[in-house]
Structures are given as structure tokens and as C-alpha cells.
C-alpha positions in Angstrom: 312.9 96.9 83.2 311.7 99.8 85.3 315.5 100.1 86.1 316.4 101.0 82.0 312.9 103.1 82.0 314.6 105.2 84.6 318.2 105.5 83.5 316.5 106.4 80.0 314.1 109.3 81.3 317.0 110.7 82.8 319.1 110.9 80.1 316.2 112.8 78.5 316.3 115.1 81.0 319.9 115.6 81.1 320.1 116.5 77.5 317.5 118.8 77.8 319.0 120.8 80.7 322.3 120.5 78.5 320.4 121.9 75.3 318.9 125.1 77.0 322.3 126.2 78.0 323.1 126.4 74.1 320.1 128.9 73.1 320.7 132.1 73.5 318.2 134.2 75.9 316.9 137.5 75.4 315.2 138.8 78.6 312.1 141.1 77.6 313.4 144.2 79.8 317.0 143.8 79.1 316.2 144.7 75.3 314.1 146.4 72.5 311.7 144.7 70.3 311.3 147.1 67.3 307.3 147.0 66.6 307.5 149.8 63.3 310.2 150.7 61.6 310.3 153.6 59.2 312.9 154.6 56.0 313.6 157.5 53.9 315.7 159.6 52.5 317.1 163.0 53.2 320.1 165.1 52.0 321.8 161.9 50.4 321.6 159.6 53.5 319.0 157.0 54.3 316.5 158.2 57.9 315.4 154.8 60.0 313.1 155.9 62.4 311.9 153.2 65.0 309.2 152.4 67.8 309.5 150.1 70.2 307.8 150.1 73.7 309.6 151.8 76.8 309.6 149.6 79.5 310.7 152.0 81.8 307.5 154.3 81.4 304.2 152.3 81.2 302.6 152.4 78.1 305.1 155.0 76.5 306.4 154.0 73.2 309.7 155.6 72.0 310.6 156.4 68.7 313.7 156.9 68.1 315.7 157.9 64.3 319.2 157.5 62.9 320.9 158.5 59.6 323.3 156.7 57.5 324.7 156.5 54.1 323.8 152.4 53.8 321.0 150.5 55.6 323.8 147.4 57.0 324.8 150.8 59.1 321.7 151.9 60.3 321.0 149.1 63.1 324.2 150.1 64.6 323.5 153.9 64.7 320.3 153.1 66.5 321.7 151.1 69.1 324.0 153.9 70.1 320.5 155.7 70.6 319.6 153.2 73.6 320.3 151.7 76.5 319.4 148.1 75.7 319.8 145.2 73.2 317.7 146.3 69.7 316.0 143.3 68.6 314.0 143.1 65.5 312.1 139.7 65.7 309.2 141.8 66.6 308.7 144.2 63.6 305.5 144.3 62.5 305.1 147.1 59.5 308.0 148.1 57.8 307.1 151.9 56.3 309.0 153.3 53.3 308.3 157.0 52.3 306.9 157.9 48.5 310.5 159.7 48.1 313.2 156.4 49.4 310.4 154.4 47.3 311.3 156.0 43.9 314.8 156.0 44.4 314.9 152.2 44.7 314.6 149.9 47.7 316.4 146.8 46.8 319.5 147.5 49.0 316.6 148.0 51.6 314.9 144.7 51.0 318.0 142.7 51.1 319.4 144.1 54.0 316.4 143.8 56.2 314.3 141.5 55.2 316.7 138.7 54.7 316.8 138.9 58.5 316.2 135.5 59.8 315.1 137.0 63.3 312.1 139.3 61.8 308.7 137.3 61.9 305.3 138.6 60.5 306.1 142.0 58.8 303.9 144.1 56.4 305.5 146.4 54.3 303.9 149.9 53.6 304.3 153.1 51.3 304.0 156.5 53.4 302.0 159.1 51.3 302.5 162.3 52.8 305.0 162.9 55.7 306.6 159.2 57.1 307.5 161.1 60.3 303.3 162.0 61.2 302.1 158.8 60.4 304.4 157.1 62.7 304.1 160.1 65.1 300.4 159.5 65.2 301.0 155.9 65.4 302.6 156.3 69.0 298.8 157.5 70.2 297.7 153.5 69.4 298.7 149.6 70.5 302.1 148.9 69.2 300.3 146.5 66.3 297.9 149.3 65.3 299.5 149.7 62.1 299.5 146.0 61.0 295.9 145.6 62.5 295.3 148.5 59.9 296.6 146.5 57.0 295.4 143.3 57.8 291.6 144.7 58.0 292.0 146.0 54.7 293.2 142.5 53.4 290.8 141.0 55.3 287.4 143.2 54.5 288.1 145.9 52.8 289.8 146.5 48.8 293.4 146.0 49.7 295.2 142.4 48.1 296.9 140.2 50.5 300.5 141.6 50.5 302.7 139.9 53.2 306.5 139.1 53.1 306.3 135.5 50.9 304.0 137.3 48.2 307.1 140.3 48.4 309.8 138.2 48.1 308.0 136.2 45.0 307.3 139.6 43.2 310.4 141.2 43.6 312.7 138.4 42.5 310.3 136.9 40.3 310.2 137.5 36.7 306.2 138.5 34.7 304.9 140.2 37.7 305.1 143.7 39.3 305.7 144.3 43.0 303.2 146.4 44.8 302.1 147.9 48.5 299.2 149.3 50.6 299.5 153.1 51.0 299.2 155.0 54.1 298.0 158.1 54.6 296.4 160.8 57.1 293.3 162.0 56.7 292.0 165.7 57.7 291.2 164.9 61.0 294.4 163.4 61.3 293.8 159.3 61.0 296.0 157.0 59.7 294.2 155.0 57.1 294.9 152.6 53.8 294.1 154.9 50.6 295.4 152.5 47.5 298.4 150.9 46.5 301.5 151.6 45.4 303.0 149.6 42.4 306.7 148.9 41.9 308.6 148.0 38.5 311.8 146.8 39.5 312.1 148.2 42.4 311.0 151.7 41.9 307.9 152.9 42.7 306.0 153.4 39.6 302.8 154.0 39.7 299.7 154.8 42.3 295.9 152.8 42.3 293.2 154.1 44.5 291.4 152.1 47.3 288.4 151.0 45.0 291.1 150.5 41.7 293.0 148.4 44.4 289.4 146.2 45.3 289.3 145.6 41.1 293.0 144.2 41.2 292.2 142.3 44.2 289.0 140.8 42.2 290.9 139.6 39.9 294.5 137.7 41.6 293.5 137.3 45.2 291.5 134.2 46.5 289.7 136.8 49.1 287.4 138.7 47.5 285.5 140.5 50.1 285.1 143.9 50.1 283.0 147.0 49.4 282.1 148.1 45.7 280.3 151.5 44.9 278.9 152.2 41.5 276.7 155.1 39.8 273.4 153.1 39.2 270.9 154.4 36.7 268.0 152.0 36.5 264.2 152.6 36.1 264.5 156.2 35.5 266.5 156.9 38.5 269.9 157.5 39.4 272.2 156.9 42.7 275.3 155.8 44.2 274.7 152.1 44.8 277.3 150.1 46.9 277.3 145.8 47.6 279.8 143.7 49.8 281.2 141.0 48.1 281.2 137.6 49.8 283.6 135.4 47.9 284.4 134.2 44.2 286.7 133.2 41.7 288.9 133.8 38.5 290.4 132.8 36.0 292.6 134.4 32.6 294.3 133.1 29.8 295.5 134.5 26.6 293.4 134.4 23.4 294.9 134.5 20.0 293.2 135.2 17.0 295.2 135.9 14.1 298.3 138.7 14.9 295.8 140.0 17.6 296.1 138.4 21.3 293.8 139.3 23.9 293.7 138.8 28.0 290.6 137.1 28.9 289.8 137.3 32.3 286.3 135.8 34.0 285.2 136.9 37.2 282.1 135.0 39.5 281.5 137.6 42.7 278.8 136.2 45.4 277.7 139.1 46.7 275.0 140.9 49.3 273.0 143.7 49.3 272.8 145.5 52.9 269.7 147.6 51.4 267.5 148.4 48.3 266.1 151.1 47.5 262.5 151.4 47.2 262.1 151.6 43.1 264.0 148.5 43.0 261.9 145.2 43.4 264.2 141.8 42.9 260.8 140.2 43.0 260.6 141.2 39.5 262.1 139.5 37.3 262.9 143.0 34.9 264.5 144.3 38.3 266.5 141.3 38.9 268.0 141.0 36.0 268.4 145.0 35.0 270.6 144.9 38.5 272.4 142.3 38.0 273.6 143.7 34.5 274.5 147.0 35.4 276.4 145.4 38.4 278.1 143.1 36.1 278.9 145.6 33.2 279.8 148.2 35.7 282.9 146.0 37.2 283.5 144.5 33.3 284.3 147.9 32.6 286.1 149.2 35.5 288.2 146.0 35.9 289.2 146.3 31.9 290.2 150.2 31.9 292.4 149.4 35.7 294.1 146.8 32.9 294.8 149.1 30.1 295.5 151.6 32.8 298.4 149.3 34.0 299.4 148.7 30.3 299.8 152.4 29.4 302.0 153.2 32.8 303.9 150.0 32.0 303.2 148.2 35.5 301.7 144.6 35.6 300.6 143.8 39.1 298.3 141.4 38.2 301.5 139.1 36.5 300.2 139.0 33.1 303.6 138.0 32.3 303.5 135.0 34.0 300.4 133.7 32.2 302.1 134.5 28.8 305.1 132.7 29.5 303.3 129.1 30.2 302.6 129.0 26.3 305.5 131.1 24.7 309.0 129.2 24.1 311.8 131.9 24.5 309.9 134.0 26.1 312.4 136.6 27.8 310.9 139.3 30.4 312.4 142.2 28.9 310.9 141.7 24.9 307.5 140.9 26.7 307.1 144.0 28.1 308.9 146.4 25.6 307.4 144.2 22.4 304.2 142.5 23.7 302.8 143.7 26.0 302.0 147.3 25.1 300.0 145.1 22.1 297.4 143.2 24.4 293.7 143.8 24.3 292.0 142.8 27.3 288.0 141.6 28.1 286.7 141.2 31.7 283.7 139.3 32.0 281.7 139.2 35.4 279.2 137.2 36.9 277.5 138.7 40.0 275.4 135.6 42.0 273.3 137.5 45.0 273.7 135.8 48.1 272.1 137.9 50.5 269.5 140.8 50.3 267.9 143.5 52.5 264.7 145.0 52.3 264.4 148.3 51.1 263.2 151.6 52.6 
């Protein structure tokens, strides 16, 4: 018995030693794991501009760039660039400039991320100059950028946006792809300003940061973030900001007669940092008066980002989609030349205050 335990542990090991002579091996100083990878486009050719870290200079990133007239040539005019193996299972933020981004970035898309070797990637629009954002990202940790982009996903009023949710957009049909936007600021930090929304895959149309936290209310399952409002309440007026903790949503489509309206309902759990003084939620006049102008305030907001989307022809939130569950023959292309444009649309929003802090 012991004999045939023997003879089978080392047939286990035999096929093991046999197996890792198959898989290829990729040494970590022998070549270059791309961390960000930029595009765009200048004088009819398409720029890549790459960073991956120098091992011969500690703590020295490189960035290197390339031109070519199609993107299946650009990995091959960047390896002439180096001295080592350019690997790309270790990109991280793929960044597109504003200009390549209107000109259409399908080619793009298929050719790179189709890649079976890239893992976790976040894809970016570059407002501003490509080249200074990812100069200034050489000053930070190789997985700055993405860190970036995932704290606004995370906390701030950016919806999630990762390679799956890309992929589904793109060659999906009722929905509008869209990115976080990058920018610098005046002091020179990179930071997430809004996003930018695709139809087909042009870049169409641009949302700021708080229009992006409103979209993000109303598809993702996240919902934390940071909303600022003008309050006017009990003869006073200021700028009046929350966090908000979690929630949910829901739309359909309502039709009454030859009108059809988009209904959407939002519940926010929220908490309030600070008060202000004039404010007492003790009071049950105070208590509600907040909650209403909170409530009608995002109501509003949330229902003008909608028609906003409607009159620039985008739909990011995949208002399509929800029409098509109930219309037979419904074809992508009438929906949003025909119906579309038609839609009315009512928010309603229901604030629950989870948390409070004492006022001044």
C-alpha cells in the first residue's frame, strides 16, 4: 500500500516538473512591464507614449513614445526604443487624449484591449495636454494614476468604469460608453474633473465632477460621495454639502396616452459632517424643511443632467436598454433618432439621515 502511495506521489511530481518546463517565464529584469500607456494623435499618425519602471536606475521610471499610422504597429516601434522584452500584463490606466478621442477609438480598443496578457486597466480621457499629465505622473508610484481613479469610484462622484463595464458599453446596444477625465490643476496636480461620454465611439459629450456624482446616483450600486447644494432655509442662505452613505434605484418607463415618461426613484442614506447653527433637526419644521430642499435639490439636478443627455444625444445612463424590455422591434437606431428625443423624465428622491454633527 505504502508502496503505490509512493510510486503515485512521484508521478505527481514528475508531471509537475514536466509542466513548468511548458510555461513560458518572464524574468522581472529581463523585461518591461508597461504601468501607463498613453495615445493620441498628431500630423495623421497615432503617438503611444509609455512608462514603465527602469530597473537600471532605482526608482526612475522611463517614458518612452512612438509613432505609427496603425496601433497593431505601435508595440513594435516601442520595442525598438528598449533594451528589454515590453510586456503589457502590467498596464494599469490606459490614457486617450480629448483629440484621438473624437476621432474614434475603436481600432484602439480592439487592438489593445483584446490583449489577453493586460490585467486590471482603467481607461482615461486626457483634458488638456496627454504628454504633462503623464509627465507629472513620473513624480508618483507607478499605480498613482489608477489609485487616482479608483478613489474617485470609491468615495468621490466618479461611476465605476473598469474594463467589463467598457467592453459591455461599447459593443452593447441602448447604452452610451463613457470615461473619467483627467486633468491638471493650477498648481500642477493631476486630478479627476468629470466624465467624458462616448456615442459610438466618438467622444461626444463632457459632464462635470458633481453632474458625474448625479449619473452615478442613478446606475451605480456605490453611491458614496460628496453633494454640494445652494441651501436657502429659515431666512438664510449658504453652500451646504452631505456625504452620501449608500442607496438605491430604480426606473421604468411610464406611458400615458402618446406621452412616455422615464421614472426614476432614488433612496440616498446620507450624513451630515456639520450644521449650521440656525438649523435645529430637533425641530421637527427644521427636519423636514432640510430634508425637502435636499430632496428637491437632487430631483432637480438629476432630471435637467437627463434632459441634458437627451438634447446632446448621449445616454450613459442606458435608457435604451430599459425601453427595449417592453418594446417588440425595438431597433437602436429609430430609438434614438424617433423616441428618444420624445421622453419626459421625473426624478424622485428620498434623503434618509444616517448620521449627524452638531453644529457650530
Amino acid at each position: 500500500m505504502r508502496s503505490n502511495t509512493s510510486v503515485k506521489m512521484f508521478c505527481v511530481l514528475l508531471s509537475l516538473l514536466l509542466l513548468s518546463g511548458c510555461i513560458p517565464r518572464s524574468i522581472v529584469d529581463e523585461v518591461s512591464l508597461m504601468h501607463n500607456v498613453g495615445f493620441d494623435r498628431e500630423k495623421g499618425m497615432i503617438k503611444a507614449s509609455v512608462i514603465f519602471p527602469n530597473y537600471t536606475e532605482i526608482n526612475k521610471p522611463t517614458l518612452i513614445t512612438a509613432y505609427a499610422k496603425n496601433t497593431s504597429s505601435l508595440k513594435g516601434k516601442l520595442a525598438a526604443k528598449i533594451q528589454s522584452h515590453l510586456e503589457m500584463g502590467q498596464v494599469r490606466v490606459m490614457l486617450l487624449s480629448e483629440k484621438l478621442s473624437k476621432s474614434g477609438i475603436s481600432q484602439l480598443l480592439d487592438s489593445v484591449c483584446k490583449d489577453p496578457k493586460i490585467g486590471v486597466i482603467r481607461i482615461a480621457v486626457s483634458r488638456g495636454s496627454l504628454d504633462k499629465i503623464l509627465e507629472t505622473s513620473l513624480k508618483e508610484s507607478p499605480v498613482y494614476l489608477k489609485n487616482l481613479i479608483d478613489n474617485s469610484i470609491e468615495n468621490g462622484g466618479i461611476p465605476n468604469i473598469d474594463l467589463h463595464t467598457m467592453f459591455d458599453q461599447h459593443y452593447g446596444s441602448g447604452i452610451d460608453m463613457y470615461f473619467p477625465t483627467l486633468n491638471l490643476d493650477p498648481k500642477g496636480k493631476i486630478f479627476v474633473d468629470g466624465i467624458a461620454i462616448f456615442k459610438k465611439d466618438k467622444f461626444q459629450y463632457m459632464i462635470s465632477d458633481k453632474e458625474a456624482l448625479l449619473l452615478k446616483f442613478m446606475s451605480d450600486r456605490n453611491k458614496n460621495g460628496k453633494y454640494e447644494f445652494n441651501l436657502n432655509m429659515n431666512g438664510h442662505k449658504t453652500n451646504f454639502g452631505f456625504e452620501t452613505l449608500y442607496g438605491n434605484h430604480n426606473k421604468h418607463i411610464i406611458r400615458n396616452k402618446n406621452i412616455e415618461k422615464v421614472k426614476l426613484n432614488l433612496v440616498l442614506n446620507i450624513r451630515i459632517e456639520e450644521l449650521p447653527e440656525w438649523i435645529d433637526l430637533q425641530n421637527k419644521s427644521d427636519f423636514n424643511s432640510l430634508r425637502n430642499n435636499i430632496q428637491y435639490s437632487i430631483s432637480r439636478e438629476a432630471e435637467q443632467l437627463l434632459e441634458s443627455f437627451q438634447k446632446n444625444k448621449v445616454d450613459p445612463l442606458g435608457i435604451g436598454r430599459i425601453y427595449r424590455i417592453k418594446q417588440k422591434g425595438w431597433t437602436e437606431n429609430n430609438f434614438y433618432q424617433n423616441i428618444y428625443p420624445k421622453l419626459n423624465f421625473e426624478v424622485q428622491t428620498k434623503i434618509i439621515f444616517r448620521q449627524v454633527g452638531v453644529g457650530k
